[in-house]
N, C-alpha and C positions, 0 to 999 in steps of 0.2 A: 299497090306499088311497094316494093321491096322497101322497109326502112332505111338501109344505107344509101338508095338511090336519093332520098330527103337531105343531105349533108352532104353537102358541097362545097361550102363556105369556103373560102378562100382569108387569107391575112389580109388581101385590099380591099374587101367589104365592106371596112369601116365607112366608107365613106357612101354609102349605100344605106348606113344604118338610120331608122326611123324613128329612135329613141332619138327626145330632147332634151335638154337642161328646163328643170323644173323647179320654179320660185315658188309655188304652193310646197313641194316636198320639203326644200329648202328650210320654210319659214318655220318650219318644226322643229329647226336647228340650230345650235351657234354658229354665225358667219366660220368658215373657211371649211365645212362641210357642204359637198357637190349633192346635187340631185337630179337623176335624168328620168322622165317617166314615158311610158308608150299606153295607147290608150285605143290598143287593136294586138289582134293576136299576133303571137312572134311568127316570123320567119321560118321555120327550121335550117333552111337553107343558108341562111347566113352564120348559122352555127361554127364552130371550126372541130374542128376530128376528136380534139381532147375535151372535147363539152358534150359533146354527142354521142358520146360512146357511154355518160352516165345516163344517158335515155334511150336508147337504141330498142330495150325492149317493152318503154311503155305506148301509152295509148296515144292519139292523134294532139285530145284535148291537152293532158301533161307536157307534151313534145312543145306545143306551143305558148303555154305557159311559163314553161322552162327559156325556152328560146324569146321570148320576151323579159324577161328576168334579165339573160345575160346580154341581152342587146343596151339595155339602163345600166349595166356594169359596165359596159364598154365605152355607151358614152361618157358617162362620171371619169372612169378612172382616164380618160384623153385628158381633160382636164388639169389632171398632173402629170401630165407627159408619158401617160403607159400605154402603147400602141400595142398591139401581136401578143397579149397578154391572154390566153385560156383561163377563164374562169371556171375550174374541175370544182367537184363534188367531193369533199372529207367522206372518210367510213362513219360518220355521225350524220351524213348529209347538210353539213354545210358548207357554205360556198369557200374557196378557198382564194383570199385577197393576197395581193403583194407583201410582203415580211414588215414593209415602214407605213402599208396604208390596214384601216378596218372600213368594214361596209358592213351591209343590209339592203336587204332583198325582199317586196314583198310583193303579190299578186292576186288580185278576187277579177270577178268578173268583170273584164271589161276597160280596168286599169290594171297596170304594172310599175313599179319603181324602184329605184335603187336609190342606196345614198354607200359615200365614199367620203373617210376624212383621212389624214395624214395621225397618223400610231402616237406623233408627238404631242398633237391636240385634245386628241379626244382616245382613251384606251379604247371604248365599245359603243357600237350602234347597235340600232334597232330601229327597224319600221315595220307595221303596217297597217294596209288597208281594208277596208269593207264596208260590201253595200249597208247601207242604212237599213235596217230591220232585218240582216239577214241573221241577226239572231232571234232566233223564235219563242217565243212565249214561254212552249213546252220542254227551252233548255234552260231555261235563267235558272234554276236552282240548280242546275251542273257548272255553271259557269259563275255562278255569283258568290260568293261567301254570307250567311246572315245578315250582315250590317250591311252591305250591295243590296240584297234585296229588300231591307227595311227602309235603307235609300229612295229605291224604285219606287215604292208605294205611296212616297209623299209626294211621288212626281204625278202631275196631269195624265191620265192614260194615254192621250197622243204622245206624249215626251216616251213614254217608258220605253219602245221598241228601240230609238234612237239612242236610248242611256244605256241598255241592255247592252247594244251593237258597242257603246264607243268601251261600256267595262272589258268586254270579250279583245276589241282591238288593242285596247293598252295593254290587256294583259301579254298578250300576241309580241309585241313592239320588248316590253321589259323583257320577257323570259329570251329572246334574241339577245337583247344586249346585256343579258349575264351570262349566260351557255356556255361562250366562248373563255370569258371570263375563269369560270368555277366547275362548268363542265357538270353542272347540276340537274336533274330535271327535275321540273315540278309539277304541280297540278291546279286547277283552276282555285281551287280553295286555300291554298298557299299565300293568295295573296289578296289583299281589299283595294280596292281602287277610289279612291276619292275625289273627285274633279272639284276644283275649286274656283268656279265662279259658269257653275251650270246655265244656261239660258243665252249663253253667246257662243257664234259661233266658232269662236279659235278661243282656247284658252288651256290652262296647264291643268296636271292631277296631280295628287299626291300618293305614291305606292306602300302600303304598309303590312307589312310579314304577320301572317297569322299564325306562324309556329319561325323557329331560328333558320334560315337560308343561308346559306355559306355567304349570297353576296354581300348581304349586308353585316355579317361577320369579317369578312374579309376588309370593308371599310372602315370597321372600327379598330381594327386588327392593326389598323397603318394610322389607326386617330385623324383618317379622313369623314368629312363632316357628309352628311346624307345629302345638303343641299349640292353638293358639287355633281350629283343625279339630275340631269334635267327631262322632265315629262312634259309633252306636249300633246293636243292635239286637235283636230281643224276638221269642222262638216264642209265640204263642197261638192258639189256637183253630183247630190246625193251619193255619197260615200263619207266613212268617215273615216280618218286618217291617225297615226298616233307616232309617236315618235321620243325614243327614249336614247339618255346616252351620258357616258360617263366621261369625264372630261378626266384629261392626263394633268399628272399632279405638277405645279409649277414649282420650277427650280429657286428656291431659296436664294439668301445673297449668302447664306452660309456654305450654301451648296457651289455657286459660281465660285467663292472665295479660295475653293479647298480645291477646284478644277484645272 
């Protein structure tokens, strides 16, 4: 089948759309960030012209990937009132949100999710997800920094695949919700992941810079505190989930005064 014959999507689709509002993505978050997740491959059909045309020439499996990705963008951003909105593709490859909202986007096998907050709340998101063990044994020293993997070894061998997976997914989740930010890239080793209060199933991490990163430059820069970074992240349904984001800095009374 000809690829453009796949895209067909029309503007009234929405309401066709299989993506739902998600309290598990949600709970990663500070209240007034939306979550919609699909947990089946996307549509491609439901796509609309300017989404589909950043896929046009890849593979079956990407197509639906993709087309599950903007289906959770579509449901989230209804939410605040954005109907007939094309979620296109940046020359960086990311997605491109409304000018007053930010979002994230993420996709492993099987699940898909979006999250969408309003620009005045939160500057940057990040999410995502993965199968539990889909990090493999023979990459944890690609993905782990030293102290990760001196981490891993005090942990019970059953534990380690699942800590392995959740360092890989935060990592994933942060470098999302700085990108956009600083426009930076980094690399696995950049960064140390700490989870703080290992052994349960939803709980927070803490992210800490193994060389200077613009992001956290950038919040000293302003004598914004590191805690206004909220990390999170949640095992369910054997996946594990991660969820990062920076909240918009609150208007002073010196700031309203002088308004």
């Amino acid at each position: 089948m000809p690829i453009d014959s796949q895209f067909l999507g029309l503007r009234d689709s929405a309401a066709a759309n299989p993506a739902t509002l998600s309290a598990t993505f949600a709970s990663l978050f500070p209240s007034g960030v939306v979550a919609a997740e699909l947990r089946a491959p996307g549509d491609a059909s439901l796509l609309w012209p300017e989404e589909a045309a950043s896929v046009a020439n890849a593979v079956p499996k990407r197509i639906q990937e993709f087309a599950a990705g903007r289906l959770c963008a579509r449901r989230a951003l209804a939410e605040f009132g954005v109907t007939s909105f094309p979620v296109r593709v940046a020359h960086d490859r990311l997605p491109l949100w409304p000018e007053w909202l930010v979002g994230s986007i993420t996709h492993t096998s099987g699940l898909c999710a979006a999250v969408v907050a309003e620009r005045t709340r939160e500057m940057a998101l990040g999410v995502d997800s993965e199968v539990v063990g889909a990090a493999k044994a023979e990459l944890w020293t690609t993905i782990c920094a030293p102290a990760e993997m001196a981490w891993l070894d005090t942990l019970p061998r059953a534990d380690q695949a699942a800590a392995a997976t959740l360092i890989f997914s935060a990592k994933e989740a942060f470098y999302k919700c700085q990108y956009p930010l600083v426009g930076e890239w980094l690399n696995f080793h950049d960064l140390c992941i700490a989870p703080l209060a290992w052994g349960e199933s939803q709980g927070t991490f803490a992210v800490h810079a193994t060389r200077p990163i613009a992001f956290f430059n950038r919040l000293a820069a302003t004598a914004r505190a590191v805690p206004a970074v909220r990390c999170s992240y949640l095992f369910h349904n054997g996946f594990v989930s991660a969820g990062v984001c920076l909240a918009a800095p609150k208007e002073t009374s010196a700031q309203r005064s002088d308004s």
